[in-house]
TORKOL-4160 file (C-alpha; in steps of 0.2 Angstrom, whole numbers, padded with zeros to 4 digits, m for minus):
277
<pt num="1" X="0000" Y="0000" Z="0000"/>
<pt num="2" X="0008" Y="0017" Z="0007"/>
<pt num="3" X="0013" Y="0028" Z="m0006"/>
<pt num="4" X="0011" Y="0015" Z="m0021"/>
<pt num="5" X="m0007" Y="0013" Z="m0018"/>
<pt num="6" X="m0012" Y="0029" Z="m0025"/>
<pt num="7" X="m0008" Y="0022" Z="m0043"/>
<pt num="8" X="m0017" Y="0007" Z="m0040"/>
<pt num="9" X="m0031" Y="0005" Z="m0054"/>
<pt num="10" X="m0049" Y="0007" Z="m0046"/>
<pt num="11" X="m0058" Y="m0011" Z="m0041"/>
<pt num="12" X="m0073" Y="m0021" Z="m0048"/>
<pt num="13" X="m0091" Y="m0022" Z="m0042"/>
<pt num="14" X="m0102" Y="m0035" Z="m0033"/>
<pt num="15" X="m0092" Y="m0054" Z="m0031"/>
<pt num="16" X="m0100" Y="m0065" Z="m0021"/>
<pt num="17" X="m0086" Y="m0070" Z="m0007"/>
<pt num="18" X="m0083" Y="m0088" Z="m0004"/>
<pt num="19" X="m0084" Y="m0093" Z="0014"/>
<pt num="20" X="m0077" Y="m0106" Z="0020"/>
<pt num="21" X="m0081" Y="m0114" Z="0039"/>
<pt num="22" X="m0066" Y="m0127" Z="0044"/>
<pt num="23" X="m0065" Y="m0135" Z="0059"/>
<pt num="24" X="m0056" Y="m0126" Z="0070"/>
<pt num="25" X="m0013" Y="m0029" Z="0006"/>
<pt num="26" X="m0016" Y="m0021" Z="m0002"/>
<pt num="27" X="0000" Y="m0015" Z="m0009"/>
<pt num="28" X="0000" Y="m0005" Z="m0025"/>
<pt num="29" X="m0010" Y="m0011" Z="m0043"/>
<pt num="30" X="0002" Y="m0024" Z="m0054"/>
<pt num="31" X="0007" Y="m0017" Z="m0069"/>
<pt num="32" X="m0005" Y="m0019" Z="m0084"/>
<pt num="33" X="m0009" Y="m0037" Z="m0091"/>
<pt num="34" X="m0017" Y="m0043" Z="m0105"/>
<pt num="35" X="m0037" Y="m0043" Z="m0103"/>
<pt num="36" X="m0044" Y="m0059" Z="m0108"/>
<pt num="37" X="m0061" Y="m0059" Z="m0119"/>
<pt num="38" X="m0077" Y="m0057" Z="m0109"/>
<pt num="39" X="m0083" Y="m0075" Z="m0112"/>
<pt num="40" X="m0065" Y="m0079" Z="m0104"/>
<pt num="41" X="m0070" Y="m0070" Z="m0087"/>
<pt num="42" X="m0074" Y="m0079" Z="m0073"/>
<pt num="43" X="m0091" Y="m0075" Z="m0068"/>
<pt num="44" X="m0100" Y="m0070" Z="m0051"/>
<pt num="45" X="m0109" Y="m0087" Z="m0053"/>
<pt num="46" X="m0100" Y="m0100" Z="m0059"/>
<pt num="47" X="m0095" Y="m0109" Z="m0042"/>
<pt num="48" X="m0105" Y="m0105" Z="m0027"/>
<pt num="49" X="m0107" Y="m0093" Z="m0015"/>
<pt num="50" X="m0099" Y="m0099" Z="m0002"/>
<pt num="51" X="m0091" Y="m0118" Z="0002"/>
<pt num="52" X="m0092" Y="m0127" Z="0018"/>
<pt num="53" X="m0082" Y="m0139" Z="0026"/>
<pt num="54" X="m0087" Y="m0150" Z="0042"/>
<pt num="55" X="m0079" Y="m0143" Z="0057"/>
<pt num="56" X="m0065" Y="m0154" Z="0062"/>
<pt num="57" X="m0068" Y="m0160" Z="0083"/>
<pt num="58" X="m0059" Y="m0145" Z="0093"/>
<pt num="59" X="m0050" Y="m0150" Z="0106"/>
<pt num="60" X="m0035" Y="m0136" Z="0105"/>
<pt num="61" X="m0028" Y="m0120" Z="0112"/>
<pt num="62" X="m0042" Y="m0110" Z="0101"/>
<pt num="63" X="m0058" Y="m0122" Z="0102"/>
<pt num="64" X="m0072" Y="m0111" Z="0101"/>
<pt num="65" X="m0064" Y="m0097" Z="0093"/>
<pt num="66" X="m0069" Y="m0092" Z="0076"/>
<pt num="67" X="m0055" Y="m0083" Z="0068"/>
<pt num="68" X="m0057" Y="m0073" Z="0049"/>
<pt num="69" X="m0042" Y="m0073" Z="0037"/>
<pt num="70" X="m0044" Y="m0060" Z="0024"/>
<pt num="71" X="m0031" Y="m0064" Z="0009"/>
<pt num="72" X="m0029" Y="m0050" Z="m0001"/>
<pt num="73" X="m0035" Y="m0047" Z="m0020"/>
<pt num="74" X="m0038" Y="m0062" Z="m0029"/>
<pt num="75" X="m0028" Y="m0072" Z="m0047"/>
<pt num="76" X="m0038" Y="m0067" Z="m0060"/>
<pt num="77" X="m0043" Y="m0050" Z="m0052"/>
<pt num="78" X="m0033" Y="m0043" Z="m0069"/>
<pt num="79" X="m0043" Y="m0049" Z="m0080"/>
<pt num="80" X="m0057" Y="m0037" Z="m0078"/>
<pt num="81" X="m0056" Y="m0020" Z="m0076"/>
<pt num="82" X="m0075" Y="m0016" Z="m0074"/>
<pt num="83" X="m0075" Y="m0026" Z="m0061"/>
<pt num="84" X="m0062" Y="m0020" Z="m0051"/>
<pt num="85" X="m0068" Y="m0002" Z="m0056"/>
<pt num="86" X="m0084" Y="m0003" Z="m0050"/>
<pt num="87" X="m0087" Y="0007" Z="m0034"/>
<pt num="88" X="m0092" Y="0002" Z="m0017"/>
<pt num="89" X="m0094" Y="0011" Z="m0001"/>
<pt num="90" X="m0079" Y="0008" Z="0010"/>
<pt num="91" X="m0087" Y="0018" Z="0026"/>
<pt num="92" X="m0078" Y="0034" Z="0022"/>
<pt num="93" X="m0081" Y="0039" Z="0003"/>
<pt num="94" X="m0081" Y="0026" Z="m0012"/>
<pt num="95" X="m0068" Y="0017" Z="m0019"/>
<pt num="96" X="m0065" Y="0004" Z="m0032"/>
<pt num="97" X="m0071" Y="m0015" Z="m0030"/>
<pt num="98" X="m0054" Y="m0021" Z="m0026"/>
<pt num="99" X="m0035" Y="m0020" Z="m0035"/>
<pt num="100" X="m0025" Y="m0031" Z="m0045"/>
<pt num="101" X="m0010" Y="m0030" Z="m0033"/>
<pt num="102" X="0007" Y="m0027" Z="m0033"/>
<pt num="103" X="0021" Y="m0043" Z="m0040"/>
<pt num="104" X="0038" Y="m0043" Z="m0037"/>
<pt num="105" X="0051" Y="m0040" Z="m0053"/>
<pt num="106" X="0050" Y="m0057" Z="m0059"/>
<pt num="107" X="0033" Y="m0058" Z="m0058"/>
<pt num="108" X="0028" Y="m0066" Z="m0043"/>
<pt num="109" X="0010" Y="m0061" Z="m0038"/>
<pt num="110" X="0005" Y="m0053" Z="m0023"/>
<pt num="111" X="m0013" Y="m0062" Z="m0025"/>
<pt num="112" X="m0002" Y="m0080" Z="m0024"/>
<pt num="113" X="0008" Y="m0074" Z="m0009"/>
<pt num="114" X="m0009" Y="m0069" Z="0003"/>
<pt num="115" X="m0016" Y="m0085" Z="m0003"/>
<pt num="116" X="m0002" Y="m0095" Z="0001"/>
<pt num="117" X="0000" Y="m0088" Z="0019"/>
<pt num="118" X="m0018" Y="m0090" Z="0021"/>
<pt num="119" X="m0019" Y="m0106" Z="0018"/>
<pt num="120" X="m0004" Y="m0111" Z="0030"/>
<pt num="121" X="m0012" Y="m0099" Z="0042"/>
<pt num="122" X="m0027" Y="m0110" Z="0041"/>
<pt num="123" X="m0022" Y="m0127" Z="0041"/>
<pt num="124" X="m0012" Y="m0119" Z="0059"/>
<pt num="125" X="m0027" Y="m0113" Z="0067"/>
<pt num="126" X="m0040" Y="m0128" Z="0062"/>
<pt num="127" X="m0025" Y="m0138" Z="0070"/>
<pt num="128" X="m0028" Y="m0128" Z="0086"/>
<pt num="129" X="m0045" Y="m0129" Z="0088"/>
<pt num="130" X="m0050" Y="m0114" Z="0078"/>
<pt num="131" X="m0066" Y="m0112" Z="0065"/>
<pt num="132" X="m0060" Y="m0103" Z="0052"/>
<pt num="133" X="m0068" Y="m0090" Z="0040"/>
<pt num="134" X="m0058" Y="m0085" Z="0023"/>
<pt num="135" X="m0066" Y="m0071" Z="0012"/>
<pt num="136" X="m0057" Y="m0083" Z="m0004"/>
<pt num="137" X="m0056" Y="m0101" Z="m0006"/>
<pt num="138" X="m0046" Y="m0101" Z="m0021"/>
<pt num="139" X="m0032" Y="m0089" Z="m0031"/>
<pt num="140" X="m0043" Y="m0093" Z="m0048"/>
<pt num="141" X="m0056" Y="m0081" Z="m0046"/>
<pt num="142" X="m0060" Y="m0062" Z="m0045"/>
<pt num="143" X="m0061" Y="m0052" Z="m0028"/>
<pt num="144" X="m0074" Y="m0053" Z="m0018"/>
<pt num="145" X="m0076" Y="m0034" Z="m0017"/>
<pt num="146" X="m0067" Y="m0025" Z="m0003"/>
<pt num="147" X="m0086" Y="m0022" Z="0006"/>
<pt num="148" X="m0091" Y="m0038" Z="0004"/>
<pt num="149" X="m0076" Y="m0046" Z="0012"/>
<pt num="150" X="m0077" Y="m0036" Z="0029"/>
<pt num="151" X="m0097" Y="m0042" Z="0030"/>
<pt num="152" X="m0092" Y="m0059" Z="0028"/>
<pt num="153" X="m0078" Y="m0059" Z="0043"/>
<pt num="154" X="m0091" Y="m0048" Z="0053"/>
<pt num="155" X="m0106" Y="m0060" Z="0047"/>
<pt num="156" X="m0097" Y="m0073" Z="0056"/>
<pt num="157" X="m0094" Y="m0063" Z="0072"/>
<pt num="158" X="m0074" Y="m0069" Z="0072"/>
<pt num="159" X="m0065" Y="m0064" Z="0088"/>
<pt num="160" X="m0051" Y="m0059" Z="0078"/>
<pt num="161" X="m0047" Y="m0057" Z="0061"/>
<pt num="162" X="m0031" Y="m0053" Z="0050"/>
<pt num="163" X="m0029" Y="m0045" Z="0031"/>
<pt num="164" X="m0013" Y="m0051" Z="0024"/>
<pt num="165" X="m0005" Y="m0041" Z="0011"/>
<pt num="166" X="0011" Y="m0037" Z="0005"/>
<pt num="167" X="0016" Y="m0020" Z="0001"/>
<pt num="168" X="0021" Y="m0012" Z="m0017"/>
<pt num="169" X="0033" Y="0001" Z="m0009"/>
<pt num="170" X="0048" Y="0011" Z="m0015"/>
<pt num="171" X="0062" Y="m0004" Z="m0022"/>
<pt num="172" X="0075" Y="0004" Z="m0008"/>
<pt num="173" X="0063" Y="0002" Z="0006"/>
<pt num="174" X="0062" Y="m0015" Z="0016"/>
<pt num="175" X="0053" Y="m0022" Z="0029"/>
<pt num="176" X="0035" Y="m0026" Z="0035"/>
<pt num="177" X="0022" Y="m0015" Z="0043"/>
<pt num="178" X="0003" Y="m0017" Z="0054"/>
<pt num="179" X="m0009" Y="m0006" Z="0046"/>
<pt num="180" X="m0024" Y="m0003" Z="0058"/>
<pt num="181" X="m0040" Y="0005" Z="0058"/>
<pt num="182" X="m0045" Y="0025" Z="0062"/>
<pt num="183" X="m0065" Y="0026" Z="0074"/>
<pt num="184" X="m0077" Y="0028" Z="0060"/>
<pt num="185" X="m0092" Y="0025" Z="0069"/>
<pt num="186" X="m0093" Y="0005" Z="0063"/>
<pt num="187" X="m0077" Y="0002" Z="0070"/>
<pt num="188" X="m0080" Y="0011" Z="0087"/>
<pt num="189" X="m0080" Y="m0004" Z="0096"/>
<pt num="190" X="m0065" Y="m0013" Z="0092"/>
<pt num="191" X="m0052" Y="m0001" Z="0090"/>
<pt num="192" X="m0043" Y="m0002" Z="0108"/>
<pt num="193" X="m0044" Y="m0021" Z="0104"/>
<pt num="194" X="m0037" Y="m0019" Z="0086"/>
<pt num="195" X="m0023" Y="m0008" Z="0092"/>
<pt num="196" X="m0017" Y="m0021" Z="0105"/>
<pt num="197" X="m0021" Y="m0035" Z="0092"/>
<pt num="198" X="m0009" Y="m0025" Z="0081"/>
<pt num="199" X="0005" Y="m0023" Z="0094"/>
<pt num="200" X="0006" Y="m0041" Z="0097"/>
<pt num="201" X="0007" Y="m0044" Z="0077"/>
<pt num="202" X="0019" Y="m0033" Z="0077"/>
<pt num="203" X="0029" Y="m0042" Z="0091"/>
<pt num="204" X="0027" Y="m0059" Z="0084"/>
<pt num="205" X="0030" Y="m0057" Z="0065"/>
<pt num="206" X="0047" Y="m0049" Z="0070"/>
<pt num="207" X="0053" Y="m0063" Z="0083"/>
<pt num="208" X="0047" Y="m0076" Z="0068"/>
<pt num="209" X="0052" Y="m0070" Z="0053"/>
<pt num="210" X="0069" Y="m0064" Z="0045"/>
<pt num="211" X="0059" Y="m0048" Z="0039"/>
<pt num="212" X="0063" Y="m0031" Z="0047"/>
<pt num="213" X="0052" Y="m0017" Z="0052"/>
<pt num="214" X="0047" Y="m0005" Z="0038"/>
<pt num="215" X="0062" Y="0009" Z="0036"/>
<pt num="216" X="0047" Y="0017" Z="0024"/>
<pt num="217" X="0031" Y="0015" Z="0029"/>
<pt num="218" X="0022" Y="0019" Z="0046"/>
<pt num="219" X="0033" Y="0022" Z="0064"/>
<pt num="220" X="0041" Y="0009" Z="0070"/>
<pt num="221" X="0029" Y="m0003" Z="0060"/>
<pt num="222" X="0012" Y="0006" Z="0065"/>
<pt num="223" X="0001" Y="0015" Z="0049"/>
<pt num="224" X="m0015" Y="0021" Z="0053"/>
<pt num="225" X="m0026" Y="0020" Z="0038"/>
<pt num="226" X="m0045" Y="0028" Z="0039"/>
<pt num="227" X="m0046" Y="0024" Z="0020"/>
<pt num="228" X="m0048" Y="0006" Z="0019"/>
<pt num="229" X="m0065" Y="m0004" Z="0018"/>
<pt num="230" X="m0058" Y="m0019" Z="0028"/>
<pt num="231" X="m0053" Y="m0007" Z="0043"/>
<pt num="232" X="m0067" Y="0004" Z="0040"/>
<pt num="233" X="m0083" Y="m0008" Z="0041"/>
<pt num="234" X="m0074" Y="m0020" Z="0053"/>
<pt num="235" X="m0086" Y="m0026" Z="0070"/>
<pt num="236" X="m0071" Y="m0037" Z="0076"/>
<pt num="237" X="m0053" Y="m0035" Z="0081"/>
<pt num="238" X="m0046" Y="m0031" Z="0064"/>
<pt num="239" X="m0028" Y="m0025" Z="0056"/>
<pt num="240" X="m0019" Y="m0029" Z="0042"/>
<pt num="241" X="m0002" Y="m0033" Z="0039"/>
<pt num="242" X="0010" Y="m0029" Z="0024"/>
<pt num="243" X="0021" Y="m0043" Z="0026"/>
<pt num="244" X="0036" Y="m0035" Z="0017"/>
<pt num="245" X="0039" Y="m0025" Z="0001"/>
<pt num="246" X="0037" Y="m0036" Z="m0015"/>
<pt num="247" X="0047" Y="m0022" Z="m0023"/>
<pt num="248" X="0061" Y="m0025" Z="m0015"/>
<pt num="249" X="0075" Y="m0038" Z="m0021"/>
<pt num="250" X="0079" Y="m0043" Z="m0003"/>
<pt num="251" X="0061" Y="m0044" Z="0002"/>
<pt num="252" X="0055" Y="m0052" Z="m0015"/>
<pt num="253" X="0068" Y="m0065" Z="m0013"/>
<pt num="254" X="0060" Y="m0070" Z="0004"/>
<pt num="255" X="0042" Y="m0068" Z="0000"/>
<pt num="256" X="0039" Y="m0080" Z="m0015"/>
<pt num="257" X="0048" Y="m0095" Z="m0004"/>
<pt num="258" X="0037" Y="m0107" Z="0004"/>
<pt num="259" X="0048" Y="m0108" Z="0021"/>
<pt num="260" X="0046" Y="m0088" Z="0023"/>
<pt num="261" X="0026" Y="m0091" Z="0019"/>
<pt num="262" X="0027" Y="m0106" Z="0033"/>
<pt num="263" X="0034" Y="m0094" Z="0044"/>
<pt num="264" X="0025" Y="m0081" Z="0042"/>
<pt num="265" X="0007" Y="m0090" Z="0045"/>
<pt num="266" X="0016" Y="m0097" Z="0062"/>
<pt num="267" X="0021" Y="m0080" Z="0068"/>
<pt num="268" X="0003" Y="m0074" Z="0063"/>
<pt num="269" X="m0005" Y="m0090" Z="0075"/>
<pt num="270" X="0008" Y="m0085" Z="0089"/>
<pt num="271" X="0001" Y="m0066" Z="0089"/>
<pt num="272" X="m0018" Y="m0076" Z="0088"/>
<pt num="273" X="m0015" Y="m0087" Z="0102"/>
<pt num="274" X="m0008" Y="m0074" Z="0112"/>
<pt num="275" X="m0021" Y="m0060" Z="0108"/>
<pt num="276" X="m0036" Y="m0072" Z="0112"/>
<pt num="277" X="m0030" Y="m0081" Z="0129"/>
């Protein structure tokens, strides 16, 4: 996000989200890619709306916690334009459906990175007792729409919940940062929980991974954004991380590999466990 953001192409209009029940970004716009023909484009309804998965017995550190994972932007969210152009309400003022996101030099998506994370983020969680909420199943489709992913973590009254992003910053800067929410009126309520959610991420990502705090963005990690629809129209403990700069060689390099994504879902499930005990 930060600075790169403010180029990013405006999003795309009303996806249905997939929801997905399981046992237990937003940096900067990529840049331009082909657009494939309209009867190429996924569409709204061409898998359901939302996929569910019996919940595994929980017996862990989390049973009885519901926690919602948020990975940002989606794989083919470049292949429409409309779609991500199309506005939505974001609590503040209006603002595209969602982005492409940012890649690194050689290509490596931001939308794969989130997913990937996610997923091991996931699999940790249901392991320790959690249910599970994702706003995307899959890094095949488009979006859902910024507005729409905030209702599905809220819908699900989650008791914490995490946007994982990586950022499409300046190629000198380095490092990660916790993005987290501004009182709006919807978010009134969770925003002393959401700052000391953010604190503990904060915490744990730097013990856990090899990345460094942002030298670009935020102090000492900490932005406060009041312009994003997942802070904005959050009723749960909420913030979003930029897990490092994809624009960076010695950030890229540790992004796109899987022991960095391992290790960034197990920092993430540290600060979880430790924010909700």
């Amino acid at each position: 996000m930060s600075s790169e953001i403010q180029r990013r192409s405006l999003l795309a209009a009303g996806a249905t989200g997939f929801v997905a029940l399981i046992g237990g970004c937003g940096a900067a716009a990529a840049a331009p890619r082909a657009v494939a023909s309209p009867s190429a484009l996924p569409r709204e309804g061409d898998r359901p709306a939302s996929a569910v998965t019996p919940a595994a017995i929980a017996t862990g550190v989390l049973a009885g916690r519901v926690v919602g994972i948020d990975p940002g932007h989606n794989g083919r969210n470049f292949t429409n334009p409309a779609f991500l152009n199309a506005p939505v309400w974001n609590g503040r003022e209006w603002e595209g459906c969602d982005t492409t996101g940012t890649e690194t030099d050689e290509g490596y998506s931001e939308a794969l990175f989130n997913f990937n994370v996610a997923e091991f983020l996931r699999d940790k969680l249901v392991s320790d007792g959690a249910t599970v909420v994702m706003t995307r199943t899959s890094n095949d489709g488009l979006g859902p729409c910024v507005n729409r992913r905030s209702r599905i973590i809220d819908d699900a009254h989650a008791d914490v919940a995490i946007d994982i992003h990586a950022d499409g910053g300046p190629p000198d800067g380095r490092g990660f940062s916790i993005l987290e929410p501004v009182a709006d009126g919807t978010n009134d309520a969770v925003i002393a929980s959401s700052k000391r959610f953010g604190d503990v991420l904060r915490s744990a990502y730097g013990a856990g991974t090899p990345m460094p705090l942002s030298d670009y963005y935020g102090v000492d990690g900490i932005e406060y954004r009041p312009d994003l629809a997942g802070l904005n129209l959050t009723t749960v403990p909420k913030v979003l991380i930029e897990c490092g700069n994809m624009r960076n060689a010695a950030d890229a390099d540790l992004l796109r590999t899987t022991e960095f994504q391992r290790a960034a879902a197990h920092a993430m499930a540290t600060a979880i466990v430790s924010f909700l005990r």
